[in-house]
C-alpha positions in Angstrom: 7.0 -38.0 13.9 5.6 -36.3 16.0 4.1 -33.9 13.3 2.2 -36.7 12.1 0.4 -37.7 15.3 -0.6 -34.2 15.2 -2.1 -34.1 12.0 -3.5 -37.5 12.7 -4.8 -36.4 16.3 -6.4 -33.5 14.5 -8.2 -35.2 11.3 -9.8 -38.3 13.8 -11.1 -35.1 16.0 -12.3 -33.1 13.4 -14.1 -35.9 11.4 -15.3 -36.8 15.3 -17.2 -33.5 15.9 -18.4 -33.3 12.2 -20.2 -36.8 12.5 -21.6 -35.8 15.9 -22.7 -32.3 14.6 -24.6 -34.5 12.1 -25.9 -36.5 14.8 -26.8 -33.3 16.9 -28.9 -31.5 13.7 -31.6 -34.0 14.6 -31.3 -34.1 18.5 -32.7 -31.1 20.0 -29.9 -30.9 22.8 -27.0 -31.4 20.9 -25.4 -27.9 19.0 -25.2 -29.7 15.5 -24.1 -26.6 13.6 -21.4 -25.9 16.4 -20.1 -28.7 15.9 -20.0 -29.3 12.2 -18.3 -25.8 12.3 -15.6 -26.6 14.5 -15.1 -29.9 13.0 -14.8 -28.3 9.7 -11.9 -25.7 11.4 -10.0 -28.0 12.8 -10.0 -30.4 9.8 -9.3 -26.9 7.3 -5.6 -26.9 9.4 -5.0 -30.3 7.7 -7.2 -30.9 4.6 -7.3 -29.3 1.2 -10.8 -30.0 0.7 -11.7 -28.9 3.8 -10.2 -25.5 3.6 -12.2 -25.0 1.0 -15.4 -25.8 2.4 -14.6 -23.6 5.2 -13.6 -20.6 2.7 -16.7 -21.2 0.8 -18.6 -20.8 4.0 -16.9 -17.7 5.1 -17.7 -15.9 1.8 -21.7 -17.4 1.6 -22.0 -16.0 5.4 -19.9 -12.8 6.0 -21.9 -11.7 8.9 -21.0 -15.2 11.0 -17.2 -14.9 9.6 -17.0 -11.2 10.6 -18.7 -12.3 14.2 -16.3 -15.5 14.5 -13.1 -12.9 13.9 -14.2 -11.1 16.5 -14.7 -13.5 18.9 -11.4 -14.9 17.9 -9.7 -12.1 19.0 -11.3 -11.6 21.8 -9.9 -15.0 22.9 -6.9 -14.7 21.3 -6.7 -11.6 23.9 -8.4 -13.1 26.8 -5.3 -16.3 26.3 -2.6 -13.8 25.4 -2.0 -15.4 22.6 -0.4 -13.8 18.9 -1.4 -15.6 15.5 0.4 -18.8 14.1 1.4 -19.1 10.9 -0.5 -22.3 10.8 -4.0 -20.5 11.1 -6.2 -19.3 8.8 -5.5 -15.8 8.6 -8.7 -14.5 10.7 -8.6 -11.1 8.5 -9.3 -12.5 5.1 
C-alpha cells in the first residue's frame, strides 16, 4: 500500500513540475527547462515512457548528463548518501 502512494505521490509530482516547466518556458522568471527536467526524473523512477525520454536526452546532450552526474555526486556526498537500486544508474 504504501508502495502505491509512493508511486502515486511521485507521478502527480512529476507531471506537476513538467506542466509548470511548460508554463515557465514562456515566463521569464520561472526555470522552465529545470523544471521539465526534474519532472521528467522523477517521473523516469515510475514510467516506462518516461525513462526513455530521459535516456534519449542523456545521449542527445552528453555534456549536461556528464555535468548532472557530477553534481549528483557531489550531493550524494554532501547528504552522505550511497546509490539505490531504484535510481538510474548515474554512470551509464
Amino acid at each position: 500500500m504504501e508502495q502505491q502512494i509512493r508511486r502515486v505521490v511521485t507521478l502527480v509530482v512529476g507531471w506537476t513540475l513538467i506542466a509548470i516547466g511548460v508554463v515557465g518556458l514562456f515566463l521569464p522568471f520561472l526555470q522552465g527547462i529545470l523544471l521539465i527536467l526534474l519532472g521528467l526524473y522523477l517521473l523516469s523512477r515510475e514510467s516506462e515512457l518516461a525513462r526513455r525520454w530521459f535516456e534519449r536526452g542523456r545521449r542527445r546532450f552528453p555534456r549536461v548528463d556528464a555535468r548532472l552526474k557530477q553534481w549528483r555526486r557531489w550531493w550524494r556526498q554532501r547528504l552522505g548518501r550511497s546509490a539505490r537500486e531504484e535510481d538510474i544508474d548515474p554512470d551509464r
